[in-house]
C-alpha positions as CSV (number, residue, x, y, z in Angstrom):
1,X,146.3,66.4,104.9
2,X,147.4,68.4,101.7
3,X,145.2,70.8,99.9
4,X,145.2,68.8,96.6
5,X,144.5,65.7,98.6
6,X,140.9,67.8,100.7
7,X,140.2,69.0,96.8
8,X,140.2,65.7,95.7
9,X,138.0,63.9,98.4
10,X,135.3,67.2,98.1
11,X,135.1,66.0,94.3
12,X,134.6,62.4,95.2
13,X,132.1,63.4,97.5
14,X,130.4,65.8,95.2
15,X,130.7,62.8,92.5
16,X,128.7,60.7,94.7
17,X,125.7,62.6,95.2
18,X,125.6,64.4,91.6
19,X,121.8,65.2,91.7
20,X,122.3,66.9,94.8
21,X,125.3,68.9,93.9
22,X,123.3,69.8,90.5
23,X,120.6,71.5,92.2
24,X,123.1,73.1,95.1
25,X,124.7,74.5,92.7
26,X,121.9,75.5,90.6
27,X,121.3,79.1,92.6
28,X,125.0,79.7,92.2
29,X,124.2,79.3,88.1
30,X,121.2,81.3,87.9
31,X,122.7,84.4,90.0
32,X,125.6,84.7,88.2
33,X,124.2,84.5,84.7
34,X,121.8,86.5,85.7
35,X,124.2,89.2,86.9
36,X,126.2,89.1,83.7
37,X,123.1,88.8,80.8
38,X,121.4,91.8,83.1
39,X,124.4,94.4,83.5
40,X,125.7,93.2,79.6
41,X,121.8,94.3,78.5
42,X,122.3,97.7,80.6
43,X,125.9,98.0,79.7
44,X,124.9,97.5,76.3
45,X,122.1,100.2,75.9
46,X,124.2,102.8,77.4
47,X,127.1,102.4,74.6
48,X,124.0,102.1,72.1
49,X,122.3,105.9,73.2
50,X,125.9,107.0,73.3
51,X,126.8,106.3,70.2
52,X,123.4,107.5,69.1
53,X,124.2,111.0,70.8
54,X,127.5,111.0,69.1
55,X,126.0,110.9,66.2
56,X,124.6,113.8,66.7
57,X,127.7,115.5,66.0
58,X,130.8,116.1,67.9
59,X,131.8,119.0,70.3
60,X,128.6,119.9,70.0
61,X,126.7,123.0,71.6
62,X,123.2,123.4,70.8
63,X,121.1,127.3,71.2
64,X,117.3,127.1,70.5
65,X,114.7,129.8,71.2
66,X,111.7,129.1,72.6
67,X,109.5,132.2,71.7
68,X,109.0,135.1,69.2
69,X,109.8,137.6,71.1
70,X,113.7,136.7,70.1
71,X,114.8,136.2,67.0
72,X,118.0,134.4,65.6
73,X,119.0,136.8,62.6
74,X,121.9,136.5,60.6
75,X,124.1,138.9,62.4
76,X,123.7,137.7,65.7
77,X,124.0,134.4,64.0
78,X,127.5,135.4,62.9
79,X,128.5,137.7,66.7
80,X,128.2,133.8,68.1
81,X,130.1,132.8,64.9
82,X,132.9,135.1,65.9
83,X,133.0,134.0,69.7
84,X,136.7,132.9,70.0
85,X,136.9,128.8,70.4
86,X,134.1,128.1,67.9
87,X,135.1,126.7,64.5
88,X,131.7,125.9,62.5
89,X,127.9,127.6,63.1
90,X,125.2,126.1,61.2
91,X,121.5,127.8,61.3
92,X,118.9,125.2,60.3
93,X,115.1,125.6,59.8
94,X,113.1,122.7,59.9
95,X,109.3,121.2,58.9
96,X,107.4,118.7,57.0
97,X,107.1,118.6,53.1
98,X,105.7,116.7,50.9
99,X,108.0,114.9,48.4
100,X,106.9,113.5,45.2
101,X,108.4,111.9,42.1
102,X,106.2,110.5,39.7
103,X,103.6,108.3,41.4
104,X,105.5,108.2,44.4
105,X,104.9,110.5,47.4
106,X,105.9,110.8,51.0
107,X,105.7,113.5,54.0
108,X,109.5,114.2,54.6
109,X,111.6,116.2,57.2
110,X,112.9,119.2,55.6
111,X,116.1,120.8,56.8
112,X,117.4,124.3,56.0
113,X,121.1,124.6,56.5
114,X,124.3,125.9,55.3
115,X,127.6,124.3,53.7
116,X,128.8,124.0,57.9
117,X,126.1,121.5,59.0
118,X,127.9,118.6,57.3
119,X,130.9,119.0,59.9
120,X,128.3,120.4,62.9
121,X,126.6,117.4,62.9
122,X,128.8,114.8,61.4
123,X,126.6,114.6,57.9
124,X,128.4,112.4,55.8
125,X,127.7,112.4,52.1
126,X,127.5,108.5,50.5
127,X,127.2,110.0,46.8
128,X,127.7,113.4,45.0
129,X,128.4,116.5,47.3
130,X,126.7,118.8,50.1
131,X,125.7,122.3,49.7
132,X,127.8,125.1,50.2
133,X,127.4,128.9,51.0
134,X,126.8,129.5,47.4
135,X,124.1,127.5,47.4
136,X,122.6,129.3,50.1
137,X,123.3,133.2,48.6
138,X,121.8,132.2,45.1
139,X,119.0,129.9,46.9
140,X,119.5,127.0,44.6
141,X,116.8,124.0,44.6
142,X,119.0,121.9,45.0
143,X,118.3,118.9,47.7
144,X,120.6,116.0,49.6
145,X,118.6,113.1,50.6
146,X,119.0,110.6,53.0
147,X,119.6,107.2,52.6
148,X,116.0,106.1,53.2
149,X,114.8,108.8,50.9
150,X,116.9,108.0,48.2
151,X,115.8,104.3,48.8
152,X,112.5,105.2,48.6
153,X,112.1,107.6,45.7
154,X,115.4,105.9,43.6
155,X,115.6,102.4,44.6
156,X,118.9,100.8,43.4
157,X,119.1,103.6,41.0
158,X,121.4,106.9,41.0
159,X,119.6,109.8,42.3
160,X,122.5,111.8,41.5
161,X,121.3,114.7,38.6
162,X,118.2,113.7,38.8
163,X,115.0,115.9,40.0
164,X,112.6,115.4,42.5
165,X,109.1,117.3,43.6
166,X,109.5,118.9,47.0
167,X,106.0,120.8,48.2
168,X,105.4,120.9,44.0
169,X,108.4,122.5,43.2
170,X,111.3,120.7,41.6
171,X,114.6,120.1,42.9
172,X,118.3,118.7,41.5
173,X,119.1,115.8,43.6
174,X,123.1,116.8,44.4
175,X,124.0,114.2,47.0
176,X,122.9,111.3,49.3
177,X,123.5,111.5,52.8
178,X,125.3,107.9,54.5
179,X,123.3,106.4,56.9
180,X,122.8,107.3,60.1
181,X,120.5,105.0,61.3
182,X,118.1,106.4,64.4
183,X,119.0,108.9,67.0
184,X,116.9,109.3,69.8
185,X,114.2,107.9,68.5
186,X,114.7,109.7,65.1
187,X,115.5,108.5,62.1
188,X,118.3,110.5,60.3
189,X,118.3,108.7,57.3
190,X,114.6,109.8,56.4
191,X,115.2,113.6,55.7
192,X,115.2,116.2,52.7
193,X,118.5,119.3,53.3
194,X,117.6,122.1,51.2
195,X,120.0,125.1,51.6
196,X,118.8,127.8,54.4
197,X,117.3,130.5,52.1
198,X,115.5,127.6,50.1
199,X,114.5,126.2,53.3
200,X,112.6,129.2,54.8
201,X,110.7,129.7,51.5
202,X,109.6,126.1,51.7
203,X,108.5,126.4,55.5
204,X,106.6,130.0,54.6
205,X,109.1,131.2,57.1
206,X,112.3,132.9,58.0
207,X,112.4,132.7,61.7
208,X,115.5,130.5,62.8
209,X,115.0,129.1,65.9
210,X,118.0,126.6,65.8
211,X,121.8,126.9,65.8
212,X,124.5,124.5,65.8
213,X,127.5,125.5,67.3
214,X,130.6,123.0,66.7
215,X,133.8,123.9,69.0
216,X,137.3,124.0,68.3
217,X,138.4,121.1,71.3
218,X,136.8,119.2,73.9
219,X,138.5,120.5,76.5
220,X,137.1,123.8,75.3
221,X,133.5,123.4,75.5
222,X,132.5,124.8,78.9
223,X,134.2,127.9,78.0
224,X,132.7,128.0,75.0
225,X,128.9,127.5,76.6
226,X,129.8,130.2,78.9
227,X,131.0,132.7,75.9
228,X,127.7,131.8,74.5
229,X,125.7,132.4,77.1
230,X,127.4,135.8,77.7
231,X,127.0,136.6,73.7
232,X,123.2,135.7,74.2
233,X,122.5,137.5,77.4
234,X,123.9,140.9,76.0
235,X,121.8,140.1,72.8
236,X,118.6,139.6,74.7
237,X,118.6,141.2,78.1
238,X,116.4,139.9,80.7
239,X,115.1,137.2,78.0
240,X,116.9,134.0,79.4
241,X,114.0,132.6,79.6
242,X,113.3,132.5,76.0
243,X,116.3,130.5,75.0
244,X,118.5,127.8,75.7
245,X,121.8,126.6,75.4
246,X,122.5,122.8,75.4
247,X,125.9,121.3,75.4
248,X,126.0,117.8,73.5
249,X,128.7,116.5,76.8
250,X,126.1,117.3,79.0
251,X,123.7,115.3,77.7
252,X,126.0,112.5,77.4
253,X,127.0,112.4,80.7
254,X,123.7,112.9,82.4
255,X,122.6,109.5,79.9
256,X,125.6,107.9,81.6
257,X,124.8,108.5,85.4
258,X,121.1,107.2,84.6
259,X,122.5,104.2,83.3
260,X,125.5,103.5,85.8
261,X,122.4,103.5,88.4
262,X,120.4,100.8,86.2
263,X,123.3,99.1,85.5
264,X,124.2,99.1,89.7
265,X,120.2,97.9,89.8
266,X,120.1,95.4,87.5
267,X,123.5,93.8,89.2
268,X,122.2,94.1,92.8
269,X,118.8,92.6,91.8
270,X,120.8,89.6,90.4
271,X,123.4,89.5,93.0
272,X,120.1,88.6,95.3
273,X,120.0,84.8,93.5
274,X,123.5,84.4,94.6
275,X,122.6,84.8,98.1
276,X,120.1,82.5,97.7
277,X,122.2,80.1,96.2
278,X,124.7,80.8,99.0
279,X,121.8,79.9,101.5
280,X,121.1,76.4,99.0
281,X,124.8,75.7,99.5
282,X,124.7,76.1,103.6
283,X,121.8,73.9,104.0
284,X,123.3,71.3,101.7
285,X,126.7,71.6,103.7
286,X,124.7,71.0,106.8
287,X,123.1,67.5,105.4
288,X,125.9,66.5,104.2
289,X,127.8,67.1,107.9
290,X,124.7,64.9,109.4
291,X,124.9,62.1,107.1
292,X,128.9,61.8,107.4
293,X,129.3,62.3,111.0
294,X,130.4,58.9,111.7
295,X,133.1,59.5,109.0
296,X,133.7,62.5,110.8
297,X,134.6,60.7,114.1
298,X,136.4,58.1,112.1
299,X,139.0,60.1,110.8
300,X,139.4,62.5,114.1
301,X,139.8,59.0,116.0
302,X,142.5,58.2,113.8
303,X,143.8,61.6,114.4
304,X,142.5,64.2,111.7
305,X,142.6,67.5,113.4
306,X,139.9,70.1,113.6
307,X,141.7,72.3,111.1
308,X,141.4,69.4,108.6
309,X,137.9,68.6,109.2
310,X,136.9,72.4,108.3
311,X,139.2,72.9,105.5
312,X,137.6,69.4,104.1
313,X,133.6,71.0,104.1
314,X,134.7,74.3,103.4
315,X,136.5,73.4,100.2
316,X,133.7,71.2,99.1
317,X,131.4,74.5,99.7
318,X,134.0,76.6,97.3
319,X,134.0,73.7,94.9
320,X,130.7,73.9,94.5
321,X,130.0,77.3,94.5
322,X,133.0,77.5,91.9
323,X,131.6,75.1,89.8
324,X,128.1,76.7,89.4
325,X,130.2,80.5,89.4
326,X,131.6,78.4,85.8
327,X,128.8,77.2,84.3
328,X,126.4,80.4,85.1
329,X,129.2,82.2,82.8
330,X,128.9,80.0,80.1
331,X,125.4,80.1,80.3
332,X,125.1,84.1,80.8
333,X,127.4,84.1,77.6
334,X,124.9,81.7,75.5
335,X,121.7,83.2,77.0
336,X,123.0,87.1,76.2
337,X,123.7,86.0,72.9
338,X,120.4,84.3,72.3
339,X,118.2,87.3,74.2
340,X,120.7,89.8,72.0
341,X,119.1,88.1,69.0
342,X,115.5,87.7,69.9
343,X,114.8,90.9,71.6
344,X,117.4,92.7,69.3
345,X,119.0,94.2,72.0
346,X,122.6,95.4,72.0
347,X,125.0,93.7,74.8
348,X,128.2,94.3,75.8
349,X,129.9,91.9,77.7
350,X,132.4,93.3,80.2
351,X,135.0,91.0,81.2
352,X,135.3,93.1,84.8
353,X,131.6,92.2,85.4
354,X,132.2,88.5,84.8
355,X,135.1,87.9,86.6
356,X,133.1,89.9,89.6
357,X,130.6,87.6,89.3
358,X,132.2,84.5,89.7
359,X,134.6,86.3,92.5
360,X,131.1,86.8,94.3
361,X,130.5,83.0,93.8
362,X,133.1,82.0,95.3
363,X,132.9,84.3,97.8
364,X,129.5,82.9,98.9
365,X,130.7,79.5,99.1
366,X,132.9,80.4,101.3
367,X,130.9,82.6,103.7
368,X,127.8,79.9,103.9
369,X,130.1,76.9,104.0
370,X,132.1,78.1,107.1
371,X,129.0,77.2,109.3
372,X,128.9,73.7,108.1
373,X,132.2,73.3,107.8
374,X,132.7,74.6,111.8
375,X,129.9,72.6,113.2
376,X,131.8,69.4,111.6
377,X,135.0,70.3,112.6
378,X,133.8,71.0,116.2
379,X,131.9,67.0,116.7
380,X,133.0,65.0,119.5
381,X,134.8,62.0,118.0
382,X,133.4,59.2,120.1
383,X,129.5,61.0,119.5
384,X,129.9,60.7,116.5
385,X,131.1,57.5,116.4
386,X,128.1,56.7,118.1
387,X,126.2,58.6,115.8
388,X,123.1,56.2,114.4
């Protein structure tokens, strides 16, 4: 007997109990789309934080002191400046103000930088300009705003020219940031940049305790760190302690081997409801060879051989594991798509991980249909002719 022939009767078999074959295959569609809605979720929050690290700027090193026993001045700001593979520093200061204009008032995040923080950390400017090292020597007040504080103080209006209260002292709005949306839990849209020197008078202080350190290549970076490192440790002997160096790669790939291993989770967690639907699809199989064993000894009287008897249950086991591997797809698409929306989660849909999934399906049927399948092939013909 031909394969296309053993395909056809497993269909006409599976036609002719279709409640049964619904729930045998029902397993098979809840492990697979839950395989691929589960790794898409996970998949899809580990492009989300890092595209949110990104954000953060790119080839990025990051030196923060945690004491006051060390401080970042402006010449050891410009020895790490100087270090050979780093093309842009930027020294920032940082609090909370209070911005006003007219009856509207908000707590803001204030930022104290110089003309290089727009490159450093990927600041794009929406409307009018950033501020520049002049700015900074002749400690203009002068402010950028982010997209939300421009919203907020401006509406629909151009902030550009205009002024703006910042901890009661006025300030010539000279550009909006573009939006950034959140990054880490912050938002990057809801800040004040005020050049350095303007900065530390607004915080009442002129300790810098972060530097931004952007590097020339990618490939450089780890040199870089180490230069840094070096720079510092002759700057502040025996105070490691009291800084740290952070490199922007490092972070991303320590986010990426905590979500490879949820991702790995999530999929074996799932990959448990295909087993179980492998198991539905056995004992199914294993009715099915009781109620048909008189057809069974029918056609090996008539001189079907073992081989066919097998390759008969066995391809009605893939066929219906294959069947329930399809649907679950199209339903783990759908459902994604729907949980994307309610939960407003981001998913990312890997077409590796869905054709693994149904692989796996169709594995399954094949590894808990061989028992069936062997038992029938194995029955005497004249028991089961006798078979009541």
């Amino acid at each position: 007997m031909g394969m296309l022939q053993s395909i056809k009767m497993a269909l006409r078999s599976i036609r002719s109990n279709k409640l049964r074959a619904v729930l045998t295959m029902l397993g098979i569609i809840i492990g697979v789309s839950s395989v691929i809605v589960l790794v898409s979720i996970a998949q899809g929050s580990a492009k989300n934080v890092t595209s949110q690290i990104n954000q953060l700027g790119t080839n990025l090193l990051t030196v923060n002191t945690y004491s006051t026993d060390i401080e970042l001045t402006e010449d050891k700001i410009s020895k790490l400046s100087e270090i050979d593979g780093v093309k842009a520093v930027a020294p920032v200061v940082s609090g909370r103000v209070y911005v006003k204009k007219e009856r509207t008032s908000s707590q803001i995040t204030l930022t104290g930088t110089n003309g290089a923080y727009s490159d450093v950390r990927d600041a794009k400017v929406s409307q009018g300009r950033f501020i520049t090292d002049l700015d900074v020597e002749y400690r203009q007040k002068i402010v950028v705003l982010g997209s939300d504080t421009a919203t907020t103080f401006f509406g629909a209006s151009n902030p550009i020219g205009q002024y703006i209260q910042v901890s009661g002292t006025s300030f010539k709005v000279v550009g909006v940031l573009a939006s950034k949306g959140s990054s880490l839990g912050q938002s990057g849209d809801n800040v004040v940049i005020v050049p350095l020197s303007t900065g530390q008078r607004l915080v009442g202080s002129t300790t810098i305790s972060t530097v931004y350190l952007q590097g020339k290549s990618e490939d450089q970076m780890d040199f870089v760190m180490n230069e840094v490192k070096m720079s510092l440790a002759s700057m502040y002997p025996g105070k490691s302690d009291y800084y740290g160096v952070t490199n922007q790669q490092d972070v991303m790939d320590t986010m990426s081997s905590v979500s490879d291993t949820m991702t790995m989770m999530l999929g074996g967690i799932a990959s448990i409801s295909l087993l179980v639907g492998g198991i539905g699809i056995m004992n199914i199989m294993l009715v099915s060879v009781s109620e048909r064993t008189k057809e069974i000894g029918i056609r090996k009287a008539i001189g079907a051989k073992r081989r066919d008897v097998l390759l008969q249950f066995l391809i009605e086991a893939v066929v219906l594991s294959s069947m329930g591997g399809v649907i679950g797809i199209l339903f783990g698409l759908g459902l994604g798509k729907v949980v994307s929306s309610l939960m407003s989660l981001s998913i990312s849909y890997s077409p590796t991980v869905i054709l693994s999934s149904f692989l796996f399906s169709l594995v399954v049927g094949v590894v808990f249909g061989v028992f069936p399948a062997n038992k029938a092939s194995k029955l005497n013909p004249i028991q089961a002719l006798r078979y009541q």
